[in-house]
DOVEX-243215 format. One record per residue (C-alpha): chain; x, y, z; residue in three letters. Coordinates in nm, 4 decimals. Each point is the difference from the previous one (the first is absolute). Example, Ala and Ser with C-alpha at 12.3 -4.5 7.8 and 13.67 -1.06 7.14 Angstrom:
{ch: A, xx: 1.2300, yy: -0.4500, zz: 0.7800, aa: ALA}
{ch: A, xx: 0.1370, yy: 0.3440, zz: -0.0660, aa: SER}
//
This chain:
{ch: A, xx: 1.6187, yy: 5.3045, zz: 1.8788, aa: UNK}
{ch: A, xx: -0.1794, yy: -0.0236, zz: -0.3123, aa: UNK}
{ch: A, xx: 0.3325, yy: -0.1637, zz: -0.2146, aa: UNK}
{ch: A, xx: -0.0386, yy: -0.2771, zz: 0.3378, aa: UNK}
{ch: A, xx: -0.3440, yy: -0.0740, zz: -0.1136, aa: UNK}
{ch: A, xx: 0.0910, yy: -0.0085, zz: -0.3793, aa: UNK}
{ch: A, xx: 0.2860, yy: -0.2200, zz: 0.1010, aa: UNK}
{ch: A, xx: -0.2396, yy: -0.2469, zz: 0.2054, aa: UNK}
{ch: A, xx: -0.2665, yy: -0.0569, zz: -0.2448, aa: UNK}
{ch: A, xx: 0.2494, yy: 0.0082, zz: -0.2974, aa: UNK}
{ch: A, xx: 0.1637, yy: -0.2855, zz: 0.1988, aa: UNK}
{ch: A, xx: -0.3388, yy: -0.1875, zz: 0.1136, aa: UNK}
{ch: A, xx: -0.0706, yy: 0.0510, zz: -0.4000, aa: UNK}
{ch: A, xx: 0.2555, yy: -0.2216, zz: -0.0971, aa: UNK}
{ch: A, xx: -0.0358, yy: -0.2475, zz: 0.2887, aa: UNK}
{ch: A, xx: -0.3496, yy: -0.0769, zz: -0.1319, aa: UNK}
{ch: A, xx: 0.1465, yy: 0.0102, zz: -0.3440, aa: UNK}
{ch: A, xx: 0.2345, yy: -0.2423, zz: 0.0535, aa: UNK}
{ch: A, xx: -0.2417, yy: -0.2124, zz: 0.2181, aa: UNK}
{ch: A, xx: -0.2424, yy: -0.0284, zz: -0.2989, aa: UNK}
{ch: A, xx: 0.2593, yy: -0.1261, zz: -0.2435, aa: UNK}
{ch: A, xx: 0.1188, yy: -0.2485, zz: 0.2481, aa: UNK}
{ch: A, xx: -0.3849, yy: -0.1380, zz: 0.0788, aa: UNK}
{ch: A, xx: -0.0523, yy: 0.0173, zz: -0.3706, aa: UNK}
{ch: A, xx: 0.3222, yy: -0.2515, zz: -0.0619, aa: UNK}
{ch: A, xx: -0.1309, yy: -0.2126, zz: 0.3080, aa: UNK}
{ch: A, xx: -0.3484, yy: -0.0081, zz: -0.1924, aa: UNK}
{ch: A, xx: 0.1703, yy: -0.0739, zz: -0.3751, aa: UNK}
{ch: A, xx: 0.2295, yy: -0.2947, zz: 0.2158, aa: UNK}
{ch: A, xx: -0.3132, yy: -0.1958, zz: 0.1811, aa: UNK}
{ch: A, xx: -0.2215, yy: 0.0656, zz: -0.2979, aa: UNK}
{ch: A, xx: 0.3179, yy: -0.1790, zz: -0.2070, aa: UNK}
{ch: A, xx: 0.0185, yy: -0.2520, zz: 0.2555, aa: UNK}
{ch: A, xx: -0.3345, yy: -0.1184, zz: -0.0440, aa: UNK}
{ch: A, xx: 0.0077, yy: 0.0275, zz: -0.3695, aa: UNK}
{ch: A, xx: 0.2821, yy: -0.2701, zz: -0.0071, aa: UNK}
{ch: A, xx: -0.1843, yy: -0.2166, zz: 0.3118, aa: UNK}
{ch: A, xx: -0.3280, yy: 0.0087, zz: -0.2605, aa: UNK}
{ch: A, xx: 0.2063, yy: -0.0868, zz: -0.2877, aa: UNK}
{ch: A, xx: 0.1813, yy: -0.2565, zz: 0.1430, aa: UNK}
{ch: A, xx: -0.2990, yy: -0.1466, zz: 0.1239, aa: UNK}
{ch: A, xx: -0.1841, yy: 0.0210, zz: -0.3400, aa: UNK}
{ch: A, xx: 0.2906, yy: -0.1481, zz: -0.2001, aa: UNK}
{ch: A, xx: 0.0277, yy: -0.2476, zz: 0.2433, aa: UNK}
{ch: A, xx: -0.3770, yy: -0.1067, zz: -0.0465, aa: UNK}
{ch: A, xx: 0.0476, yy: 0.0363, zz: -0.4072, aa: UNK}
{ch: A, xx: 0.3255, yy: -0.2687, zz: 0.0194, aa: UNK}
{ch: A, xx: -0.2475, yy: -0.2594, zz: 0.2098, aa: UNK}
{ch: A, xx: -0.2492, yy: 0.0903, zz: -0.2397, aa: UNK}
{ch: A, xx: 0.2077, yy: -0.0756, zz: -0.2811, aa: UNK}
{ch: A, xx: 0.1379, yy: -0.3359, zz: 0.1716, aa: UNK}
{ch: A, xx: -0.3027, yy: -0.1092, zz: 0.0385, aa: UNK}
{ch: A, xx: -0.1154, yy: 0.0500, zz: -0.3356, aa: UNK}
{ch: A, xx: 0.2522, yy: -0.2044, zz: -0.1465, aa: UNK}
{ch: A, xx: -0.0399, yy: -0.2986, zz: 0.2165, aa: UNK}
{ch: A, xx: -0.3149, yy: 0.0181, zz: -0.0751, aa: UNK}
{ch: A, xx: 0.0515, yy: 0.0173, zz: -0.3740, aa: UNK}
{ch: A, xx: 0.2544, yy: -0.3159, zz: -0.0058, aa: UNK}
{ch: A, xx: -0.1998, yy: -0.2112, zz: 0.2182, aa: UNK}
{ch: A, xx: -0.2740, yy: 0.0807, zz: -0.2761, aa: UNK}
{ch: A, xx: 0.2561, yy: -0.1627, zz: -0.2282, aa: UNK}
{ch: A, xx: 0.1145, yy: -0.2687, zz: 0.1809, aa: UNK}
{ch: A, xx: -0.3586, yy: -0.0975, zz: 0.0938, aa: UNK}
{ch: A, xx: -0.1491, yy: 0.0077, zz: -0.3493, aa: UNK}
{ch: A, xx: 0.3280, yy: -0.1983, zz: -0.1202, aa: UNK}
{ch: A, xx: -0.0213, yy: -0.2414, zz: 0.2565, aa: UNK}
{ch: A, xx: -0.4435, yy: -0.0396, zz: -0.0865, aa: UNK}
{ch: A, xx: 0.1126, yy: 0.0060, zz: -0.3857, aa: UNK}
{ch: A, xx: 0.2135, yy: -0.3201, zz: 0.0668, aa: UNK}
{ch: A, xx: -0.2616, yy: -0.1824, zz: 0.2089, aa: UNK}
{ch: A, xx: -0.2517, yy: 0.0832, zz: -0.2693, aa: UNK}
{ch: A, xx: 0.1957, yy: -0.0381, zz: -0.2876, aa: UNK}
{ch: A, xx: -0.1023, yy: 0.3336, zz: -0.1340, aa: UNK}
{ch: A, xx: 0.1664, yy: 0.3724, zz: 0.0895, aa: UNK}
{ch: A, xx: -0.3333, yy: 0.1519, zz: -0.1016, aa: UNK}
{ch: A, xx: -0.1843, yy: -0.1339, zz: 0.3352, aa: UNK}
{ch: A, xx: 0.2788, yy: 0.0171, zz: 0.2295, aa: UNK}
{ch: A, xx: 0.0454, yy: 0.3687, zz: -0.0980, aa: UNK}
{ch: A, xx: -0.3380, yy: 0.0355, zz: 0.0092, aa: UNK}
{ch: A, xx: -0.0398, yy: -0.1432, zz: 0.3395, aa: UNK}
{ch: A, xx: 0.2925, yy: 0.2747, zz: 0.1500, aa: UNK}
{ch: A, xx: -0.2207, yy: 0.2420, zz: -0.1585, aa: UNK}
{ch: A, xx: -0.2802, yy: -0.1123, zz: 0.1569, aa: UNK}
{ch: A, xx: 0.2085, yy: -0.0287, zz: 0.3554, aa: UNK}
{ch: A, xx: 0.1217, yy: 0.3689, zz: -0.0850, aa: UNK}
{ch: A, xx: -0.3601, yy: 0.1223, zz: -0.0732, aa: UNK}
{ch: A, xx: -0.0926, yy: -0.1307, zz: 0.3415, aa: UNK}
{ch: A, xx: 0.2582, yy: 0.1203, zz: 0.2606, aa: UNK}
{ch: A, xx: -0.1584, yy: 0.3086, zz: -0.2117, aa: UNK}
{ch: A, xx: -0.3295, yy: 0.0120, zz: 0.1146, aa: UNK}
{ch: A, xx: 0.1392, yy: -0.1079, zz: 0.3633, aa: UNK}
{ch: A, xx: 0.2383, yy: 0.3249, zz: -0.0147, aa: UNK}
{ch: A, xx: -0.2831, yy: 0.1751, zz: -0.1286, aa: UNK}
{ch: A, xx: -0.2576, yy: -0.1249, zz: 0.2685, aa: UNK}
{ch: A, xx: 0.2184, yy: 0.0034, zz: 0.2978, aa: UNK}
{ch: A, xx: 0.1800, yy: 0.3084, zz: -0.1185, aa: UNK}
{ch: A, xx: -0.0775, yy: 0.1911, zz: 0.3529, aa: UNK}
{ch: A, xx: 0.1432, yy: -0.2497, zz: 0.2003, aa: UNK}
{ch: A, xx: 0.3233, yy: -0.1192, zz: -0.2257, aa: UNK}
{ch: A, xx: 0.0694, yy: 0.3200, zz: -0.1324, aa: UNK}
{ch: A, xx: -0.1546, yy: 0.3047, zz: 0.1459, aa: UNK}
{ch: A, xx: 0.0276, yy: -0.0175, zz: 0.3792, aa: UNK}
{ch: A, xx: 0.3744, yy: -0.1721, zz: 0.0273, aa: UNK}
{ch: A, xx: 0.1243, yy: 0.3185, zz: -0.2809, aa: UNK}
{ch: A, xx: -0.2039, yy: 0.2775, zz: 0.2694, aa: UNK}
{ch: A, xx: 0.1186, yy: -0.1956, zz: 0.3275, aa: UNK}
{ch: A, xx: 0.3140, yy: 0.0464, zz: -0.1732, aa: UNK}
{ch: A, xx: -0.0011, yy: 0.3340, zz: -0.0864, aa: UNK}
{ch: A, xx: -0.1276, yy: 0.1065, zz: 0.3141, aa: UNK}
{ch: A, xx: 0.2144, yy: -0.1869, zz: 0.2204, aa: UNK}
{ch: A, xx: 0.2739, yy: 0.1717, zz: -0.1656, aa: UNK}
{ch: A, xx: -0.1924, yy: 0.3353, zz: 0.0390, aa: UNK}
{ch: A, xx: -0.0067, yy: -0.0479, zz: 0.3801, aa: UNK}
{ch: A, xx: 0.3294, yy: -0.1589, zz: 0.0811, aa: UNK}
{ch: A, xx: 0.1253, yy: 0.3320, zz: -0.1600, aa: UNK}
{ch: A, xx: -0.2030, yy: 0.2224, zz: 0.2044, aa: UNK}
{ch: A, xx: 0.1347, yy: -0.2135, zz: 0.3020, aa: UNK}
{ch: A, xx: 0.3134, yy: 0.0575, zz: -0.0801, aa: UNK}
{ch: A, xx: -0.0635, yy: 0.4056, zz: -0.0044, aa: UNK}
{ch: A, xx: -0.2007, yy: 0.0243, zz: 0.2813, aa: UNK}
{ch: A, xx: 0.2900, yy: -0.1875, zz: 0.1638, aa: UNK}
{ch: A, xx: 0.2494, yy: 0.2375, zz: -0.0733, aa: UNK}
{ch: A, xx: -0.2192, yy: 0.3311, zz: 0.0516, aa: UNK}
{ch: A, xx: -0.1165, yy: 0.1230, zz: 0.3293, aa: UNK}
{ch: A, xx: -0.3390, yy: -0.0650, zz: -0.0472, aa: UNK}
{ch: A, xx: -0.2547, yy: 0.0526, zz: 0.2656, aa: UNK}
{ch: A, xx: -0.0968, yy: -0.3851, zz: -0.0074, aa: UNK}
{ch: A, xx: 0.3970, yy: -0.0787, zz: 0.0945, aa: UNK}
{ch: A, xx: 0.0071, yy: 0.2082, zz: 0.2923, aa: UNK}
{ch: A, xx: -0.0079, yy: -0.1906, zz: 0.3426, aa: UNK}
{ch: A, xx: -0.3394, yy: 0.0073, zz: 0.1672, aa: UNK}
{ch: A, xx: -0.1854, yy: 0.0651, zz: -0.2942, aa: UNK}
{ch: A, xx: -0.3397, yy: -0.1802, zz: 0.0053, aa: UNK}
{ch: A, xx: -0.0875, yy: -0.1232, zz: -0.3259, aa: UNK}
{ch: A, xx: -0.3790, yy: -0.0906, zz: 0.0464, aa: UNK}
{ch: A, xx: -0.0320, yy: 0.3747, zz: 0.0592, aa: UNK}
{ch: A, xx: 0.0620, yy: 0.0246, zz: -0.3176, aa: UNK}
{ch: A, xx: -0.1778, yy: -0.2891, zz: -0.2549, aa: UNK}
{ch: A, xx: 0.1001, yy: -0.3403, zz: -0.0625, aa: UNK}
{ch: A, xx: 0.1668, yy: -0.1780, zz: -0.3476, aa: UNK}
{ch: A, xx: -0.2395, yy: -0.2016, zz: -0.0937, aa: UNK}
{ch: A, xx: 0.0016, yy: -0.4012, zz: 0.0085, aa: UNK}
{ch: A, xx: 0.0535, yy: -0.2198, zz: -0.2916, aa: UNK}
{ch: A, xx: -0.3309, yy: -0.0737, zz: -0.0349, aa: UNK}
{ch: A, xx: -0.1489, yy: 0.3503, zz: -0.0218, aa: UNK}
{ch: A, xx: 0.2640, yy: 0.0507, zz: -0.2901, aa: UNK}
{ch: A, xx: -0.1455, yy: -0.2393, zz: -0.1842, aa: UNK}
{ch: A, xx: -0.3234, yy: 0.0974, zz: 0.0498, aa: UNK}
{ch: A, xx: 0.0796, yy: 0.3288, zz: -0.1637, aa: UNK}
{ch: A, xx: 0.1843, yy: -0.2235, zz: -0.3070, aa: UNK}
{ch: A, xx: -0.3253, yy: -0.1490, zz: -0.0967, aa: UNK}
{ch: A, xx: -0.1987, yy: 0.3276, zz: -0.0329, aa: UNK}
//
């Protein structure tokens, strides 16, 4: 009777063992999958970036050419692009919130929740059973009271 029990839990030991190892590979596979979603997404970002840049660097050239040959002097059209350069600056710099900041976090979060979508989709979770009531619950808050919180 005794060598039954020994068996049992020797047996239930390595169930659980081997459990744990495979939830810990399940863990080290979603936590790799959304290392390569976030780097995608971030190298993605840093090529636009970069494509940007350099548009914006030869129309620099092309503009202060193009004001150097109406002026007869390179000095003042270059000095003009500069000037153009130093003020989409200051608008980048003033509007910075609304060019920059929010799209980048609408993004982000976007991202963020069509992958926690997609898992709740594939789980039984208690808000994908059938009669569930979800105001029981809490609501996801509306656009606007995200960007309430944004401007804190």
């Amino acid at each position: 009777m005794e060598d039954n029990f020994g068996n049992y839990f020797n047996q239930t030991g390595k169930v659980a063992r081997e459990y744990l190892e495979t939830r810990l590979d399940l863990i080290k596979l979603q936590a790799a999958g959304k290392l390569s979603k976030a780097l995608g997404l971030f190298f993605s970002l840093t090529m636009a970036f970069l494509l940007f840049f350099f548009v914006i660097v030869f129309l620099g050239m092309v503009v202060g050419f193009w004001i150097g040959e109406m002026t007869g002097s390179y000095t003042i059209g270059f000095g003009c692009a500069a000037g153009l350069f130093v003020l989409l600056f200051i608008v980048i710099l003033v509007f910075r919130k609304q060019l920059i900041q929010r799209p980048l976090t609408k993004l982000l979060l976007s991202e963020l929740v069509e992958e926690i979508a997609e898992a709740d989709e594939q789980s039984n979770h208690i808000h994908n059973q059938p009669g569930h009531d979800q105001e029981a619950y809490g609501h996801v808050p509306n656009e606007e009271a995200t960007e309430n919180t944004m401007k804190g």
